[in-house]
RORO-898725 format. One line per field, with one value per residue: x, y, z of N, C-alpha, C in turn; residue in one letter; residue number from 1; chain. Coordinates in steps of 0.001 Angstrom, whole numbers, plus 500000, padded with zeros to 6 digits. Each point is the difference from the previous one (the first is absolute). Example, Ala and Ser with C-alpha at 12.3 -4.5 7.8 and 13.67 -1.06 7.14 Angstrom:
2
n.u [513190:499650]
n.v [494310:501050]
n.w [507800:499280]
ca.u [499110:500820]
ca.v [501190:501190]
ca.w [500000:500060]
c.u [500900:499230]
c.v [501200:501090]
c.w [500000:500730]
residu [A:S]
num [1:2]
chaine [A:A]
***
This chain:
215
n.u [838993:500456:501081:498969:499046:500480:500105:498625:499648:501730:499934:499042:500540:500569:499122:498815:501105:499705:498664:499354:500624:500263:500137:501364:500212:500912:499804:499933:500796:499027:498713:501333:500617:501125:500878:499798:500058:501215:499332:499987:500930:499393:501421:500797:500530:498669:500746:498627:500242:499015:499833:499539:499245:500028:499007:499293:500030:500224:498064:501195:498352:500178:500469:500058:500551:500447:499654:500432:499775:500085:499378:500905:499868:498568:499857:501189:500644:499846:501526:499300:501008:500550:500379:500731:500588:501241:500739:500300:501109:499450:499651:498968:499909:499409:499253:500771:500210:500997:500437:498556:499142:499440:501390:499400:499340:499512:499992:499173:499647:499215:500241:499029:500550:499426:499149:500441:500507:499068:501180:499071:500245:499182:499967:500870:499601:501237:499725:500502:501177:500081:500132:500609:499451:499639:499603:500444:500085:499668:501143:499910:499079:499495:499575:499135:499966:499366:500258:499129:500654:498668:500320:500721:500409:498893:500001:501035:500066:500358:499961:500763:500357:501522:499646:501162:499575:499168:500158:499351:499152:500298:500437:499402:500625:500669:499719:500470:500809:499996:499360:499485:498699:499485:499463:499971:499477:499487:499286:498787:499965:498678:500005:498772:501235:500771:499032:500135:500904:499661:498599:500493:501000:499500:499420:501610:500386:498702:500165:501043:499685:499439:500817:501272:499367:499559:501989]
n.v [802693:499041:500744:501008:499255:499420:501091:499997:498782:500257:501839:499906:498282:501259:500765:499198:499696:501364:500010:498596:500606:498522:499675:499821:499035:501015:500380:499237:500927:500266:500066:500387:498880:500762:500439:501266:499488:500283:501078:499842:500981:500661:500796:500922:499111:499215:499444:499196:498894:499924:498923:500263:499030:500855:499323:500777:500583:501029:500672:500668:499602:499212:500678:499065:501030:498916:500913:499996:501482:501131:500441:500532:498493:500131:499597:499486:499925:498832:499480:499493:499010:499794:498437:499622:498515:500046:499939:500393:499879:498928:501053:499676:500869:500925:499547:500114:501040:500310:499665:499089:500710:500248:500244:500346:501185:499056:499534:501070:499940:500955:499237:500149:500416:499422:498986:499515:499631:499570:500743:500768:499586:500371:499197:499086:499437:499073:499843:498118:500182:499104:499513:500195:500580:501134:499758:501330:500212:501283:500979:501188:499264:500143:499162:499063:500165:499564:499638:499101:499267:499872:499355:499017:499531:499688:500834:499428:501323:500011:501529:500652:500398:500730:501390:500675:501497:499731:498814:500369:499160:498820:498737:499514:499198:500910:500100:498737:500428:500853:499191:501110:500895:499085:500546:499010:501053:499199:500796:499023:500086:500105:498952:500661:500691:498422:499452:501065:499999:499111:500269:501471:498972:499140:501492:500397:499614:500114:501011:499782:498938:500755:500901:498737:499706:501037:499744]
n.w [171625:499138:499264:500007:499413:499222:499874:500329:499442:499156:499885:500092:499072:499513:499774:499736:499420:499492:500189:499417:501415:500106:500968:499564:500695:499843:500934:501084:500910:499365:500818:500283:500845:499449:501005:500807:500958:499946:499624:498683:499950:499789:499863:500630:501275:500250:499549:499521:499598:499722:499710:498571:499087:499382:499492:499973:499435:501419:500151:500873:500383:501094:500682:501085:500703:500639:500766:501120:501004:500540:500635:500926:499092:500561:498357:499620:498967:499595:499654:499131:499778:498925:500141:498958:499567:500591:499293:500996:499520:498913:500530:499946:499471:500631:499224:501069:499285:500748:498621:500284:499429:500950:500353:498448:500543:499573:501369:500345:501271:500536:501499:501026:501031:500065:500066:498880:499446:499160:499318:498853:498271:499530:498922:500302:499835:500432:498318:500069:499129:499609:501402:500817:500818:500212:500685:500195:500986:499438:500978:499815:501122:499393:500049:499712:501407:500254:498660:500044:499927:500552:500719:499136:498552:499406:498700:500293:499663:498834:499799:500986:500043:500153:500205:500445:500552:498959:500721:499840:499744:500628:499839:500627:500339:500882:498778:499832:501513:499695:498692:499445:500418:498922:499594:499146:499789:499360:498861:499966:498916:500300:499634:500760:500352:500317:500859:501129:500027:500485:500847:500596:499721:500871:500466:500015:500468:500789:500296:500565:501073:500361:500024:499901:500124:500965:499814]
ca.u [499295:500033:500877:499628:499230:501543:501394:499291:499898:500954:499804:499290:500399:501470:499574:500054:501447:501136:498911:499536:500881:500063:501274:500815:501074:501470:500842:499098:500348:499244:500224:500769:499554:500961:499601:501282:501548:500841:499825:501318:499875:499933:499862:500492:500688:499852:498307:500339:499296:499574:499828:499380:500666:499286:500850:499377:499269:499188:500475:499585:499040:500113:501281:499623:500415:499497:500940:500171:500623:499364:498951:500965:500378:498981:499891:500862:500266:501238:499662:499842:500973:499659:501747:500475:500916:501204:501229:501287:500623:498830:498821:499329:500048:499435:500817:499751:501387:500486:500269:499084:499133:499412:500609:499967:498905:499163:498334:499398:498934:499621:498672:499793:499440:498455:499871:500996:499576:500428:500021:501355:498958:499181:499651:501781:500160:501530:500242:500945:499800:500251:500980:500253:500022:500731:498985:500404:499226:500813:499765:501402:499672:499260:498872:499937:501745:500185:499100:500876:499317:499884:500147:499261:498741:499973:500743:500919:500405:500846:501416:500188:500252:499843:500980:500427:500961:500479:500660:499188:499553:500148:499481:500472:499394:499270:498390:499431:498725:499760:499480:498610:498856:500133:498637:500182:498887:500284:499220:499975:498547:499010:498971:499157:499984:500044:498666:499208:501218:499694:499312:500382:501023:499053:498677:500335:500350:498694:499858:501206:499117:498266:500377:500145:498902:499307:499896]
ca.v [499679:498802:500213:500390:498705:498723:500862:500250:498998:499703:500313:499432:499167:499738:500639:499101:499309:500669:500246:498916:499206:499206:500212:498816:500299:499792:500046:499972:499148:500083:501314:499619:499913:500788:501206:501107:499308:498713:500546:500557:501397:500630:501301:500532:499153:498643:499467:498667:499532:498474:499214:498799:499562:499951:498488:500658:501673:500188:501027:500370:501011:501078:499498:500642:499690:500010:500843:500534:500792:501019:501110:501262:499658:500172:501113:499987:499523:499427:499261:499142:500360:499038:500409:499405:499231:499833:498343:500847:498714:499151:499971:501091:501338:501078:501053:501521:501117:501483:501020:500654:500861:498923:499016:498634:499137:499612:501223:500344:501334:500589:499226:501029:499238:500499:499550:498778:498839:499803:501386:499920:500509:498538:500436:500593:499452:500122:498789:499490:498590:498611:500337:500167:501172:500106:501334:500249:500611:500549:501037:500209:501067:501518:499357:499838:499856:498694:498803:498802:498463:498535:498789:498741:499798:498858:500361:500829:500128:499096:499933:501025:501343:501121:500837:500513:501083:500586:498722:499353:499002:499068:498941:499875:498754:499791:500828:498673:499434:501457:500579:500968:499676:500989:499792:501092:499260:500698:500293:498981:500146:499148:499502:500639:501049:499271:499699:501411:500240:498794:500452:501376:499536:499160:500532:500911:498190:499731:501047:500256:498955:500601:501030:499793:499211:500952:500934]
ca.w [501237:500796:500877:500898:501279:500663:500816:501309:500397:499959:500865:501285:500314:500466:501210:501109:500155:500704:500598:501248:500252:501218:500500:500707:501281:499269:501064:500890:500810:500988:500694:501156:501103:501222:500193:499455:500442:498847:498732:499451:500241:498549:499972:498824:499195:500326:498855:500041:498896:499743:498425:499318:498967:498481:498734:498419:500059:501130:500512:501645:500651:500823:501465:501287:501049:501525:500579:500891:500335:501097:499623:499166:498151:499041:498977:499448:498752:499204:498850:499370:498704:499028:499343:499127:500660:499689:500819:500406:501032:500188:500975:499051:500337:499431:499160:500184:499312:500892:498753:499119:501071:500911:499917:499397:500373:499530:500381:501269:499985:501554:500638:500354:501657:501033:501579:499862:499677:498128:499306:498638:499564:498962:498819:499718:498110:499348:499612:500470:499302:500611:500912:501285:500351:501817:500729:501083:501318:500280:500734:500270:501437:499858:500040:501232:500555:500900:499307:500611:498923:501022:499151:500219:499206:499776:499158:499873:498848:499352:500379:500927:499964:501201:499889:501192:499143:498429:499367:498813:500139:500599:500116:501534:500468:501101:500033:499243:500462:500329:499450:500212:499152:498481:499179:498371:498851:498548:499858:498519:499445:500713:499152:499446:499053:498664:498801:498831:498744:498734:499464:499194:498860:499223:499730:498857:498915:499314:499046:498492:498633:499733:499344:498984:499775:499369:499158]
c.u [500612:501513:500386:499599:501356:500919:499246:500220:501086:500667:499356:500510:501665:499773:499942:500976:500704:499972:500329:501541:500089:501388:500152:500993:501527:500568:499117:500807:498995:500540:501297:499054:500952:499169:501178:501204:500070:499586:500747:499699:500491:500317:501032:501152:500101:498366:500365:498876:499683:499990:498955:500288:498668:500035:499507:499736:498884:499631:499426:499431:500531:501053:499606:500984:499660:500996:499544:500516:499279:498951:500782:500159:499159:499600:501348:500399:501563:499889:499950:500586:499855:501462:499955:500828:501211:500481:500853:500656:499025:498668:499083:499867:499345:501496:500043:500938:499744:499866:498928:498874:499126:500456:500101:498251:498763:498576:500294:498761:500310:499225:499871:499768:498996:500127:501049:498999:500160:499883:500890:498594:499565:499873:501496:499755:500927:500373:501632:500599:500667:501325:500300:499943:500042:498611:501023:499107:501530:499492:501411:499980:499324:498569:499812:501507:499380:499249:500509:498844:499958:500517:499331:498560:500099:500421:501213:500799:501395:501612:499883:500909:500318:500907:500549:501438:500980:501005:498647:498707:501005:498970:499810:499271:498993:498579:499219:498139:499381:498996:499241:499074:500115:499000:500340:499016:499879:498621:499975:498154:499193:499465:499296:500533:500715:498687:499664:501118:499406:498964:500021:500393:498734:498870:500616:500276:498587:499516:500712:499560:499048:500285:500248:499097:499347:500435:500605]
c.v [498765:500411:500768:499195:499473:500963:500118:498881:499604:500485:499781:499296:500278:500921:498963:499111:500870:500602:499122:499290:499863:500544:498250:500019:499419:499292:500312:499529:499928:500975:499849:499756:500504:501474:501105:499238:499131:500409:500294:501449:500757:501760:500346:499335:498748:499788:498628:500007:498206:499944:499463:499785:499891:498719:501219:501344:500215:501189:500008:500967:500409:499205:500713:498693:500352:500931:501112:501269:500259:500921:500811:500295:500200:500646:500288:498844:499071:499260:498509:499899:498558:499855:498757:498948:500009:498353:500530:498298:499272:500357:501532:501398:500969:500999:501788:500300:501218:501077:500221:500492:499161:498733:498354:499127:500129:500868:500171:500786:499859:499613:501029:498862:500015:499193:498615:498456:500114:501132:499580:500823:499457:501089:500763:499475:500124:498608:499813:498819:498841:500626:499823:501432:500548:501104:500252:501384:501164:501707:501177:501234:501273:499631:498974:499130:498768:499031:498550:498458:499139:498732:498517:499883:498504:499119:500490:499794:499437:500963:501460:501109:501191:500785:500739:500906:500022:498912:499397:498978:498925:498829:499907:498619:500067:500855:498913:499718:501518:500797:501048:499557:500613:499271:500603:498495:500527:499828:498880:500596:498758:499066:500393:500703:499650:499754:501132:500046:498738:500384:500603:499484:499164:500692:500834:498218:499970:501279:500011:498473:500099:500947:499198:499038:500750:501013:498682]
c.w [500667:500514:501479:501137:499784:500866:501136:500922:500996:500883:501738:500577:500728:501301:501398:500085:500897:501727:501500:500228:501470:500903:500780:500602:499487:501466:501327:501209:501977:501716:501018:501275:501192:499893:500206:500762:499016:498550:499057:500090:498712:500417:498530:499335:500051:498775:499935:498019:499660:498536:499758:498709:498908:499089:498747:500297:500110:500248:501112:500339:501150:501274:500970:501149:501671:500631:501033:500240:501319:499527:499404:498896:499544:499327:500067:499156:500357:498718:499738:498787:499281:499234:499438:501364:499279:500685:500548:501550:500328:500340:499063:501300:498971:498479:500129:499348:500112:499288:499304:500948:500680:500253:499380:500393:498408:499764:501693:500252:501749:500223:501118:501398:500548:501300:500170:499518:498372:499594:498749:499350:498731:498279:499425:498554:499866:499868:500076:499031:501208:500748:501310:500557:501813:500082:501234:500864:500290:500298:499691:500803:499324:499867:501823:500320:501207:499273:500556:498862:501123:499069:501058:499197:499538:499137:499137:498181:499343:500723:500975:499703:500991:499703:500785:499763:499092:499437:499058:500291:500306:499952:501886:500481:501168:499993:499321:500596:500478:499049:500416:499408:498566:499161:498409:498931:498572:499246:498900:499753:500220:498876:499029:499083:498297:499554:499066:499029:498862:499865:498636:498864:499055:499209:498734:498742:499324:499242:498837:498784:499523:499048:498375:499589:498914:498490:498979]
residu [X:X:X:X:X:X:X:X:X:X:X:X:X:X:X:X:X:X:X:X:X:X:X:X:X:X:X:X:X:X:X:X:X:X:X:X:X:X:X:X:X:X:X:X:X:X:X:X:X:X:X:X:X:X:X:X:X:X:X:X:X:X:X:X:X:X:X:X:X:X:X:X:X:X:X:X:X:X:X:X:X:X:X:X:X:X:X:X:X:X:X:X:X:X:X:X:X:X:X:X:X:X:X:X:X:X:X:X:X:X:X:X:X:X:X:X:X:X:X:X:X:X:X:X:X:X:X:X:X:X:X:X:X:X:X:X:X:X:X:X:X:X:X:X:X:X:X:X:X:X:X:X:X:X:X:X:X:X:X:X:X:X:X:X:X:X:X:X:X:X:X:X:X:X:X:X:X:X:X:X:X:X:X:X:X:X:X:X:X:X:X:X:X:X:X:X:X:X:X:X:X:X:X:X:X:X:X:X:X:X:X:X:X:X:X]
num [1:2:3:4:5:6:7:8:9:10:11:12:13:14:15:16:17:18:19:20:21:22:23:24:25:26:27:28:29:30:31:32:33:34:35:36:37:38:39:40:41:42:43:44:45:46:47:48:49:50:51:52:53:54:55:56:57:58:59:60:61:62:63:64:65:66:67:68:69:70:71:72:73:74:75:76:77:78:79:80:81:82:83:84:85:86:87:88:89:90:91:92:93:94:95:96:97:98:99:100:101:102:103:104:105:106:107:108:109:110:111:112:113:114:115:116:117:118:119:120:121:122:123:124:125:126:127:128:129:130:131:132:133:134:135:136:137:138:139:140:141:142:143:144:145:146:147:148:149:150:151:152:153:154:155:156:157:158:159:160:161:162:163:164:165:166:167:168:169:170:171:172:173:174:175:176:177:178:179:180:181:182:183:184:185:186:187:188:189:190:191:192:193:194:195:196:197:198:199:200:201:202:203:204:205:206:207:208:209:210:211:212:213:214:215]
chaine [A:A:A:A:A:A:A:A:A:A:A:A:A:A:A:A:A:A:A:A:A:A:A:A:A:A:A:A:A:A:A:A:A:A:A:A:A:A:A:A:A:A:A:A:A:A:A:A:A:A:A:A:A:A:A:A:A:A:A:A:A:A:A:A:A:A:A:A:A:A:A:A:A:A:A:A:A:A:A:A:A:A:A:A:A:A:A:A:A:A:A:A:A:A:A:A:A:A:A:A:A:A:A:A:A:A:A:A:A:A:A:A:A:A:A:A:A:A:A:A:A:A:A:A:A:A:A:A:A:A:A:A:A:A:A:A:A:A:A:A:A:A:A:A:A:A:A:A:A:A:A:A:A:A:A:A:A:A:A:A:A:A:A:A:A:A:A:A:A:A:A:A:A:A:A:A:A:A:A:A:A:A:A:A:A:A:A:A:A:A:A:A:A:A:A:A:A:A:A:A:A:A:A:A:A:A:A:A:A:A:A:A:A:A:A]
***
């Protein structure tokens, strides 16, 4: 019996660990204040990507970016991709490689267009050890075909990123001050949900002394 009650307990307790989690902000560069002139323009062969930087292992709930099209796009899909950093001639860049499938990307999924403003999507659970990494905003025209990244945020992220027919990612200076909007947060468990784990830990500690007490 009492093992039963301790595996219940224990149970429960990792339940609510696994359960109650907060979301925090990895990367926040708040909403652009440009608009579609002067946008970076995103089609089949123009993508751009931003950075951020991990200190410990991380997992990322969810990315959403600011972005623009026409009615025409609506309910059509692009991507959101996730890449590793390379050093390529000083300046960090997206680790893309040609030769492996999805071109070397990490993770992705399909964001879908609606009326413009914050689109990505939440509950990615794709943990990250300690690193530098690139969210890039990418299309390869079969999806929506006039995407555009207002820029002028307030915020601007550690490094830039652009790509432009099939020469690869690029470092590019002049997008320094060009950031897009990009939102990526990562999921940390709430408090609470350590107390119930000590709880849980502490209520099986008093049984199991009760127990030998007893024998």
């Amino acid at each position: 019996m009492n093992k039963i009650f301790n595996g219940t307990l224990l149970a429960a307790a990792l339940l609510a660990t696994t359960n109650a989690f907060a979301a925090t902000s990895i990367l926040d560069t708040g909403t652009p204040s440009g608009g579609i002139v002067g946008a970076l323009s995103i089609d089949a062969v123009d993508w751009a990507a931003e950075s951020f930087t991990l200190n410990a292992t991380t997992t990322i709930d969810s990315i959403k970016a600011f972005v623009q099209s026409t009615a025409a796009d609506s309910g059509l899909g692009f991507t959101v991709a996730l890449y590793g950093s390379m050093n390529a001639g000083g300046a960090l860049v997206p680790n893309l490689d040609w030769s492996a499938d999805n071109q070397g990307q990490l993770h992705q999924f399909t964001a879908t267009y609606a009326d413009g403003g914050w689109t990505g999507q939440s509950g990615l659970n794709w943990t990250l050890p300690a690193g530098t990494y690139f969210v890039a905003i990418e299309t390869d025209g079969n999806g929506v075909q006039g995407l555009v990244l207002p820029t002028g945020v307030s915020n601007l992220p550690s490094a830039l990123a652009y790509y432009s027919g099939g020469r690869g990612y690029d470092a590019d200076p002049a997008l320094a001050a060009d950031a897009f909007g990009l939102q990526v947060t990562a999921a940390v468990p709430e408090p609470a949900s350590y107390a119930m784990l000590l709880l849980g830990l502490g209520a099986i500690a008093c049984v199991s002394a009760r127990r030998s007490r007893r024998g």
